[in-house]
Kinemage of the C-alpha trace (Angstrom):
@kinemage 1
@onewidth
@group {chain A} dominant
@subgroup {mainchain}
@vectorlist {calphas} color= white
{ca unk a 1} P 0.000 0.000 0.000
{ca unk a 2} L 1.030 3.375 -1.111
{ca unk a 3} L -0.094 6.838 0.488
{ca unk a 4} L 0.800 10.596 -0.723
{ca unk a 5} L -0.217 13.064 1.062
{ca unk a 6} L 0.950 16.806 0.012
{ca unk a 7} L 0.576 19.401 2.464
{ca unk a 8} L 0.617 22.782 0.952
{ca unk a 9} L 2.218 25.479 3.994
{ca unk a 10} L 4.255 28.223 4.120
{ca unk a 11} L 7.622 27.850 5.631
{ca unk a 12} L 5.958 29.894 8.512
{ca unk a 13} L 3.575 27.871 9.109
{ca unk a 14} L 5.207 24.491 9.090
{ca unk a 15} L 7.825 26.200 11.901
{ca unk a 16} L 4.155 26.767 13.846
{ca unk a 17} L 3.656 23.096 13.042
{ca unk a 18} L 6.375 21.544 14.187
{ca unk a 19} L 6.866 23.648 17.312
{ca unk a 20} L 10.338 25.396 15.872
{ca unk a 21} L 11.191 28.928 17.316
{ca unk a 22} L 10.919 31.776 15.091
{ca unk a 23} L 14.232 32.970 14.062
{ca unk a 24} L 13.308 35.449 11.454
{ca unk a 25} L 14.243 38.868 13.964
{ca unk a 26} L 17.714 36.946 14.384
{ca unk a 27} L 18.603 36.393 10.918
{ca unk a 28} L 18.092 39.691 10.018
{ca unk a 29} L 20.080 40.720 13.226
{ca unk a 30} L 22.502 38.431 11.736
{ca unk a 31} L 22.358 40.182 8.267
{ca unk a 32} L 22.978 43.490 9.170
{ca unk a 33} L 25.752 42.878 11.241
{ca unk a 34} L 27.738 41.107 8.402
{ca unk a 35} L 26.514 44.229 6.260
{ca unk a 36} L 28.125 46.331 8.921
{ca unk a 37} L 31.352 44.096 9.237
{ca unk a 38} L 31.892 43.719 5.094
{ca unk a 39} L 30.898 47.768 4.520
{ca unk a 40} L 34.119 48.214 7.290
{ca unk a 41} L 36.163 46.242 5.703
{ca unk a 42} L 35.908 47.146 2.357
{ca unk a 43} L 38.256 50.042 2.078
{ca unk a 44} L 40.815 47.400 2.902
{ca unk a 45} L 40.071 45.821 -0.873
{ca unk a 46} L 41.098 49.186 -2.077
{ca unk a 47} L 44.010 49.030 -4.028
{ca unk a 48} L 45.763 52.178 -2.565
{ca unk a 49} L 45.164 50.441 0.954
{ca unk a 50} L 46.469 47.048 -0.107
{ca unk a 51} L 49.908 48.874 -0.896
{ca unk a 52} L 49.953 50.760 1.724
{ca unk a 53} L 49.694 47.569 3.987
{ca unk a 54} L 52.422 45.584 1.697
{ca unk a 55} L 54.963 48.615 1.725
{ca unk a 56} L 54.904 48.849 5.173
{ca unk a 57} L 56.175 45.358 6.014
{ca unk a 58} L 58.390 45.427 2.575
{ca unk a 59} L 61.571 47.838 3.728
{ca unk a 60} L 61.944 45.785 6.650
{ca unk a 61} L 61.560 42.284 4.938
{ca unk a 62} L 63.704 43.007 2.093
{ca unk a 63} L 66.498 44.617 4.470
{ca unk a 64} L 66.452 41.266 6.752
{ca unk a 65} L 66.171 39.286 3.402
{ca unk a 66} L 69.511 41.921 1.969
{ca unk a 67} L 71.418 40.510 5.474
{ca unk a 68} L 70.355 37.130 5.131
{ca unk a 69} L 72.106 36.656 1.295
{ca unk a 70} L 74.997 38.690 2.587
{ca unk a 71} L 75.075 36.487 5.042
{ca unk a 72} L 74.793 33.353 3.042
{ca unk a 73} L 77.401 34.825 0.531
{ca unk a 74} L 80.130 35.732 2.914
{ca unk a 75} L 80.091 32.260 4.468
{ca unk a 76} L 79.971 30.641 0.984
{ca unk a 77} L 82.907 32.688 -0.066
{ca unk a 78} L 85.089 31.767 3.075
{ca unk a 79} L 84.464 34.965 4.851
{ca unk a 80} L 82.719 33.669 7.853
{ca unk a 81} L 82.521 30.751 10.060
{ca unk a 82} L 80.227 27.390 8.724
C-alpha cells in the first residue's frame, strides 16, 4: 500500500507546526551585522590600501632578506665561520 499526502504550507507555518522557534528577527540581526562588518572592511580591498599595507612590512623584509644573502654569501665565499 502506497499513500501521498501533500501538504501545501508556508515555511511559517510548518515552523508553527512543528513547534520550531521563530528565528526570522535573528537572521536579520545576523544580516545586518555582516553588512556592517563587510561595509568596514571594504576600504581594505582598495588598491591604494592594499599597498599601503604591503609597503609597510616590505623595507623591513627586504632589508632582513639583503642581510640574510649577505650572510649566506660571505660564508659561501670563506668569509665567515660554517
Amino acid at each position: 500500500m502506497k499513500l501521498n499526502i501533500d501538504i501545501d504550507l508556508t515555511p511559517q507555518e510548518a515552523r508553527d507546526f512543528l513547534g520550531l522557534p521563530d528565528v526570522t528577527g535573528l537572521n536579520a540581526h545576523l544580516i545586518d551585522e555582516m553588512i556592517k562588518r563587510v561595509d568596514a572592511n571594504l576600504a581594505m580591498i582598495a588598491p591604494e590600501e592594499l599597498m599601503k599595507n604591503w609597503m609597510m612590512f616590505g623595507g623591513a623584509a627586504s632589508e632582513q632578506f639583503m642581510k640574510l644573502l649577505s650572510a649566506a654569501a660571505s660564508r659561501g665565499f670563506g668569509g665567515g665561520k660554517p
